[in-house]
C-alpha positions as a printed Julia matrix, in Angstrom:
93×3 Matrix{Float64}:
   0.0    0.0     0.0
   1.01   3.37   -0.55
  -0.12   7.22    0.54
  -1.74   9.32   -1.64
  -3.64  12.75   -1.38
  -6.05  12.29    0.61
  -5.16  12.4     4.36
  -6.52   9.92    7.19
  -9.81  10.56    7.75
 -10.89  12.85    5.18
 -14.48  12.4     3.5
 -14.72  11.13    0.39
 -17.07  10.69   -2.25
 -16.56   7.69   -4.47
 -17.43   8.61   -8.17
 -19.01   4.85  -10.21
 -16.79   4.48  -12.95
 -19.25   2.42  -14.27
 -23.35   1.91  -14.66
 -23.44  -1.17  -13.11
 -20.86   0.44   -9.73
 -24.04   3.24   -9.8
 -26.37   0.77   -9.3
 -24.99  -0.83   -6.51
 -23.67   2.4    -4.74
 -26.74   5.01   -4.73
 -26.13   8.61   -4.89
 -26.58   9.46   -1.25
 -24.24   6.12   -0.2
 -20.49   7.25   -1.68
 -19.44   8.88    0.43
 -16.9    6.92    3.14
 -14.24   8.12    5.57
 -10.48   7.2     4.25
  -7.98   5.21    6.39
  -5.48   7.36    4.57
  -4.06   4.31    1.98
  -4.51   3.04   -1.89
  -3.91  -0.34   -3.01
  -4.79  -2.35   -5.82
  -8.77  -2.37   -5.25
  -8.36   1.64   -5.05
  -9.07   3.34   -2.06
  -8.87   2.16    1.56
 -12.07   2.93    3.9
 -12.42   3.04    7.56
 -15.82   3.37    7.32
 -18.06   3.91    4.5
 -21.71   2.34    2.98
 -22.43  -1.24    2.38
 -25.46  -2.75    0.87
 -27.33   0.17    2.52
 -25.77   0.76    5.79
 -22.39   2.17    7.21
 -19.81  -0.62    8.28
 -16.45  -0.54    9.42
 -13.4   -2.2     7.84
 -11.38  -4.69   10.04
  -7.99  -4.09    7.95
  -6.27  -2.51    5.95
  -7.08  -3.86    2.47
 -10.19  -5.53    2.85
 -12.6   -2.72    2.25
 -12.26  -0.03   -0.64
 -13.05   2.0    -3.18
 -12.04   2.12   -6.62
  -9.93   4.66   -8.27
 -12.47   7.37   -8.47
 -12.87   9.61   -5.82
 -13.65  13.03   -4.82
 -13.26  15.48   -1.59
 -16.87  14.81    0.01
 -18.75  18.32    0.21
 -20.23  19.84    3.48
 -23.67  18.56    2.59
 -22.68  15.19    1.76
 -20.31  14.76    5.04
 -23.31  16.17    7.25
 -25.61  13.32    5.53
 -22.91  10.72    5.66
 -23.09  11.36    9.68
 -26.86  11.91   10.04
 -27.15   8.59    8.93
 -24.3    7.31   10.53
 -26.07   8.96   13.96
 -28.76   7.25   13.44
 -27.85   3.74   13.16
 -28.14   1.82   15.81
 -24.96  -0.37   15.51
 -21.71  -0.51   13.31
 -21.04  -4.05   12.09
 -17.63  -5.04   10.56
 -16.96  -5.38    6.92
């Protein structure tokens, strides 16, 4: 793994690079916080959306985004942890 530009923790916004990645990852469910790494499978998540709720990784590799991505905006960030607020419990990836 290597850095890259975005720091630890910043809020990112995954961009599809694909129809069938929109599909599966709705507008309002991009966005993800960054562990601060890039591998292979793109970028690394500490915690981000998965199959419609917000999950945690458990290392370094095993949860990511692809190589698309974007500085989250205020709006999206204050969504991302609305949502994140109001989920009752964060499960592992």
């Amino acid at each position: 793994m290597k850095r890259n530009q975005y720091n630890v923790g910043e809020f990112l916004c995954g961009i599809p690079d694909s129809e069938e990645c929109a599909k599966y990852n709705p507008q309002g469910q991009r966005v993800f916080i960054h562990n601060g790494y890039i591998n292979g499978d793109g970028y690394g998540m500490l915690a981000g959306w998965h199959d419609g709720k917000i999950v945690k990784s458990t290392g370094w590799k095993n949860f990511c985004w692809g190589g698309l991505v974007r500085r989250a905006t205020q709006e999206e960030i204050e969504e991302f942890m609305k949502a994140l607020m109001e989920q009752n419990t964060i499960t592992n990836y």
